[in-house]
C-alpha positions in Angstrom: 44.7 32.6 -32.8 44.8 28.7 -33.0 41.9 27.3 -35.2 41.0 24.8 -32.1 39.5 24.9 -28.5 39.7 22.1 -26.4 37.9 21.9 -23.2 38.4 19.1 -20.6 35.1 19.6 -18.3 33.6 17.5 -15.7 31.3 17.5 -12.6 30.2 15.1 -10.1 26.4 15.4 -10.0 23.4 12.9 -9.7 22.2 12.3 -13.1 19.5 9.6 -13.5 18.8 10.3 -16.9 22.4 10.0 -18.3 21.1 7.6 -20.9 18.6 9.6 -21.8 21.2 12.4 -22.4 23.8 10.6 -24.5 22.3 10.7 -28.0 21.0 14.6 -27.6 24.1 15.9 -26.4 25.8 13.3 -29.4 23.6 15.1 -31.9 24.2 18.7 -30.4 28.1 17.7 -30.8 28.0 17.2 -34.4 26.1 19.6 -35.7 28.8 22.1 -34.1 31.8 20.1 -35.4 32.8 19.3 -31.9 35.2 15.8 -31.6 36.5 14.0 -28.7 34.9 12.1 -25.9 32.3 12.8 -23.0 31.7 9.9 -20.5 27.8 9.9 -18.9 27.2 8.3 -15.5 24.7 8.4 -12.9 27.8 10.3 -10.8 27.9 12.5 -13.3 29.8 14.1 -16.4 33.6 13.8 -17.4 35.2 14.5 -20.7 37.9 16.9 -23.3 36.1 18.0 -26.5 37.4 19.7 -29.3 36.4 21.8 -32.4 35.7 26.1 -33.2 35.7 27.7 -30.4 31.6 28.8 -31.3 30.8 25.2 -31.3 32.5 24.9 -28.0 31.3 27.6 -26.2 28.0 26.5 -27.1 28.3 23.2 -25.7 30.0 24.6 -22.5 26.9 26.8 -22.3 24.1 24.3 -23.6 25.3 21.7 -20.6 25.4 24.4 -17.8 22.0 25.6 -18.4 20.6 22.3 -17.0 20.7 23.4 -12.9 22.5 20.5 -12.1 25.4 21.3 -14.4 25.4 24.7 -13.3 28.8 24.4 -11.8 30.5 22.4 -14.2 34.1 22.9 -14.5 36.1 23.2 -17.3 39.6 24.0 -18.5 41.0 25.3 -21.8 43.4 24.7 -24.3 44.6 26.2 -28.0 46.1 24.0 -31.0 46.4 24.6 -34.4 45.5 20.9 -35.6 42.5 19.2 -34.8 43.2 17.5 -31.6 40.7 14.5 -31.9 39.6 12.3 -35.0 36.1 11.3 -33.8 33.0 12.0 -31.4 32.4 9.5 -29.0 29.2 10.1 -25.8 29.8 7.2 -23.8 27.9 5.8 -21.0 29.8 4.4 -17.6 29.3 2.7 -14.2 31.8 5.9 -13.1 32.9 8.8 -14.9 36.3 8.3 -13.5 37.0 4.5 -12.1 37.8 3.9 -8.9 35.7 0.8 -8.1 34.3 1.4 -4.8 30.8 1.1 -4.4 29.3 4.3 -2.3 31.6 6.8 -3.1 29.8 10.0 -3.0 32.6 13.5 -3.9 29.3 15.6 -3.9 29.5 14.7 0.3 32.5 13.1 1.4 35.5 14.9 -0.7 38.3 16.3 1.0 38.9 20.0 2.2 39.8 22.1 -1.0 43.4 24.3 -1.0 43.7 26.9 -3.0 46.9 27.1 -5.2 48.4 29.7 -2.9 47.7 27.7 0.3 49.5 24.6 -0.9 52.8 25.0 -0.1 52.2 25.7 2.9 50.2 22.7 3.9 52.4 20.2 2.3 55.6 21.9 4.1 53.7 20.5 7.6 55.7 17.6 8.9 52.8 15.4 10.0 51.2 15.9 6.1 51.5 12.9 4.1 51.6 14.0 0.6 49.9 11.5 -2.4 50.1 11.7 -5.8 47.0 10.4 -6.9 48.0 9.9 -10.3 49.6 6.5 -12.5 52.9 5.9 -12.5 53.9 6.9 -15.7 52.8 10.6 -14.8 54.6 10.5 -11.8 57.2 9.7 -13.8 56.9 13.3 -16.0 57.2 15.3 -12.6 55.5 15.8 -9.3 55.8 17.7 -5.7 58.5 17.3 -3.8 58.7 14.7 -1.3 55.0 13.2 -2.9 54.9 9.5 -2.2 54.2 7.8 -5.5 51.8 5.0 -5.2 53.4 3.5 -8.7 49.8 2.7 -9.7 49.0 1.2 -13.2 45.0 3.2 -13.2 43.3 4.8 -10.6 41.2 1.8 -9.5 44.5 0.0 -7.5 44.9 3.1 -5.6 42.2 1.5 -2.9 44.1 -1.6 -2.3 47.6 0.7 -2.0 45.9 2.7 0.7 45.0 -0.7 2.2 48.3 -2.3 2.1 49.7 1.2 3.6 47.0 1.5 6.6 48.4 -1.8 8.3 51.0 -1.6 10.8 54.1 0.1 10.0 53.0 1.5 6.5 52.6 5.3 5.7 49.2 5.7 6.3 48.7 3.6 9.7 47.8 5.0 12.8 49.8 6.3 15.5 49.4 6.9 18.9 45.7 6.3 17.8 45.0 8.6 15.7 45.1 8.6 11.7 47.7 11.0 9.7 46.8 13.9 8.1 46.8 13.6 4.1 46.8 16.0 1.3 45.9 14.1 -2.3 46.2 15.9 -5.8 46.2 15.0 -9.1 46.1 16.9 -12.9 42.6 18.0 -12.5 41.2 17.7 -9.5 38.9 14.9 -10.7 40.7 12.1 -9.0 41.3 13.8 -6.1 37.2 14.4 -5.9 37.2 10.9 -6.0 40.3 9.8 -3.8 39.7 12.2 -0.9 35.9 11.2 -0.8 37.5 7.5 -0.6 39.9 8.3 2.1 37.2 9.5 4.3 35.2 6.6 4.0 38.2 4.9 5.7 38.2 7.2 8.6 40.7 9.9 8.2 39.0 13.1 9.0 41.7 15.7 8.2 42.1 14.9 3.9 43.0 17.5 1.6 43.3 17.8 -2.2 44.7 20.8 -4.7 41.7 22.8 -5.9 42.1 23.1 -9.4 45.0 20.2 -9.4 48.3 20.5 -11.0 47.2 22.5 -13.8 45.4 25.4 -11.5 49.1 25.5 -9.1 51.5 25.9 -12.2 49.3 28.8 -13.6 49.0 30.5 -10.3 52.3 30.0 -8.4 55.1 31.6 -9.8 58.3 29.3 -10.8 60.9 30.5 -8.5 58.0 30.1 -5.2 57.2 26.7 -6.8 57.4 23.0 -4.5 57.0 21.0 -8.1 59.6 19.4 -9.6 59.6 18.5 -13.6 57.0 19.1 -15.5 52.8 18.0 -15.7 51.8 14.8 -18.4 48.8 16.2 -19.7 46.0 14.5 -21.8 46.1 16.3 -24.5 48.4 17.0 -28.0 50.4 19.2 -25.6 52.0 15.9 -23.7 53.2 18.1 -21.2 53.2 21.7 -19.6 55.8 23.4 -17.1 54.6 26.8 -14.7 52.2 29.0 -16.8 51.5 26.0 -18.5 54.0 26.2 -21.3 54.6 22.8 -23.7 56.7 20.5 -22.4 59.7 18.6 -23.4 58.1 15.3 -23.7 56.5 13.3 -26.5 53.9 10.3 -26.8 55.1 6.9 -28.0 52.8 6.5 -30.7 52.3 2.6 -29.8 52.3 2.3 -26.3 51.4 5.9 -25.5 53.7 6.3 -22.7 55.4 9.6 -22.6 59.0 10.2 -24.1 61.6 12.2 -22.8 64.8 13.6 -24.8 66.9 10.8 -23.3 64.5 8.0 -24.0 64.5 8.8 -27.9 68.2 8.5 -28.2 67.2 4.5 -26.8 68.4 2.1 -29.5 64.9 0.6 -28.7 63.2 4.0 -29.7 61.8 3.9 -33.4 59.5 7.4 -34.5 56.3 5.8 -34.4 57.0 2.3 -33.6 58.4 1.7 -30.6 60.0 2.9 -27.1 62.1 1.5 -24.7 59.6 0.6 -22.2 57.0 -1.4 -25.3 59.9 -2.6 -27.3 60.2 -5.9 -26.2 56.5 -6.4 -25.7 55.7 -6.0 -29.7 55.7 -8.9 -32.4 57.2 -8.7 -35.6 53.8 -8.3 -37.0 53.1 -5.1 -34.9 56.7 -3.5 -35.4 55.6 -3.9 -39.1 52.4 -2.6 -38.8 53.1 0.4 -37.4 56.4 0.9 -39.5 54.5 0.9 -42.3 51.6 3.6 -40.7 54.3 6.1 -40.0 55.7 5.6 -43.6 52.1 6.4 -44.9 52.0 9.2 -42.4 55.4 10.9 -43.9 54.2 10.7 -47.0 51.1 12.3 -46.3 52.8 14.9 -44.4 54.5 15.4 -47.5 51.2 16.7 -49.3 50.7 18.2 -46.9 47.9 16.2 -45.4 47.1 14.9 -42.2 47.5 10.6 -41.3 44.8 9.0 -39.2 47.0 6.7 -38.3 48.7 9.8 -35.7 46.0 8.7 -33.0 46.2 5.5 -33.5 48.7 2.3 -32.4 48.3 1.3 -29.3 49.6 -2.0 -27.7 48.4 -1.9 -24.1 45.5 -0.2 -21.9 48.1 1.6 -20.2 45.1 4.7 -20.9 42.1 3.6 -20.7 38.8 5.7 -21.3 38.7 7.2 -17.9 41.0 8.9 -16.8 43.7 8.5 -18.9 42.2 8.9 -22.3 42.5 12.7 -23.6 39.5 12.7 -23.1 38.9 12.6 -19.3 41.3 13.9 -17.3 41.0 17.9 -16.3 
């Protein structure tokens, strides 16, 4: 059995008092050896933690037995390295951003679908089907015939489904009346968030994967499957096919963007360095820098150590602390 349980938990709950929880739940952290992030809002709770799996089931139970946390969901995961480097209880405006003011999931989210149901909603004609997610996740795989908003973070999704509710864009009206829509995403966090949001806008009939992406690989078998490619993940894992087996893909370890076979045989793809798509956006200095951390991280793989410098490097925000971080997306 892998040494290492991670859990990526959240819940949308009113929590007045998330201040007041951060240093507690930071103490109760360390004194179990538990690493990785949780993000605190007034919304609620959103994070992926890491350490023995006594530590973590303590925690898991320790947050649930406040009421309001009662139905906190979680998902787990196995590794034989320790997957984070450092604890971090952080306190936000939103536990995932979207940056609309009066967005309530607790009321206005979307119908849940089951796993086994979804197919055969997203199969209806007058469905149109969103992929909630950034680009670059798209980009690892998604349902077929999703519409791919090509968003950089979550927060520009509002302004897409703006653009796309005027005349003659996917999500307009016709004959009067507003499509029906059907929203997932990894977790089902976003699409708490996203569904709650498209209500607020007037569509009635909105629906979102329970469970997300991660919930329909494990239940619906490969050969009954509508997705195409496999899942990004935020964890060491990059990302997971049906029954959530590894992936093929890897992280650039600068930009963080995930790496398939064919982008590492890129004559702009250096181990640790660089990628095609962050190449030409490092200096000299950087392409240094980070030369010389995966030369250190060879040699200390050579001792048979473990580098810092593995979880470190990056040039751009393309993942920033919610939800792109490991430590937020379920």
């Amino acid at each position: 059995m892998p040494a290492f349980l991670t859990a990526a938990l959240y819940q949308f709950v009113n929590l007045p008092d998330h201040a007041e929880l951060r240093d507690r739940l930071h103490a109760y952290c360390q004194a179990r050896q538990i690493k990785g992030t949780l993000l605190l809002a007034q919304e609620g709770i959103n994070g992926t933690i890491a350490g023995p799996e006594s530590g973590v089931r303590e925690l898991l139970a320790h947050l649930r037995s406040d009421p309001r946390l009662a139905q906190l969901e979680h998902k787990e995961s196995w590794s034989e390295h320790e997957p984070f480097y450092r604890l971090k209880v952080k306190l936000k405006k939103e536990i995932v951003t979207l940056g609309v003011n009066g967005i309530d999931p607790n009321r206005m989210a979307g119908r849940y679908v089951k796993a086994e149901a979804w197919n055969e909603l997203i199969g209806q004609e007058d469905v149109v089907l969103i992929d909630t997610r950034n680009d670059y996740e798209c980009a690892v795989g998604t349902f077929a015939g999703a519409i791919n908003p090509q968003t950089k973070s979550f927060s520009q999704l509002p302004q897409w489904v703006e653009q796309q509710m005027q005349p003659g864009g996917l999500l307009a009206d016709k004959e009067g009346k507003k499509p029906r829509v059907a929203m997932f995403c990894t977790g089902g966090i976003r699409c708490e968030k996203s569904t709650a949001f498209m209500r607020t806008k007037g569509f009635e009939e909105v629906y979102h994967l329970q469970g997300g992406i991660l919930k329909y690989l494990e239940t619906v078998p490969a050969e009954q499957s509508a997705w195409q490619g496999e899942c990004f993940v935020f964890d060491e894992r990059v990302s997971v096919g049906h029954d959530l087996a590894p992936g093929h893909f890897q992280l650039c370890r600068s930009c963080r963007h995930p790496l398939s076979a064919q982008d590492k045989t890129s004559p702009l793809y250096e181990a640790g360095v660089s990628c095609p798509r962050c190449h030409d956006r490092l200096s000299a200095e950087q392409k240094r820098s980070f030369a010389e951390r995966q030369r250190q991280i060879a040699l200390a793989r050579a001792r048979g150590e473990r580098h810092i410098g593995v979880a470190r490097g990056r040039v751009s925000s393309k993942q920033s602390a919610e939800p792109q971080t490991p430590s937020a997306e379920t």
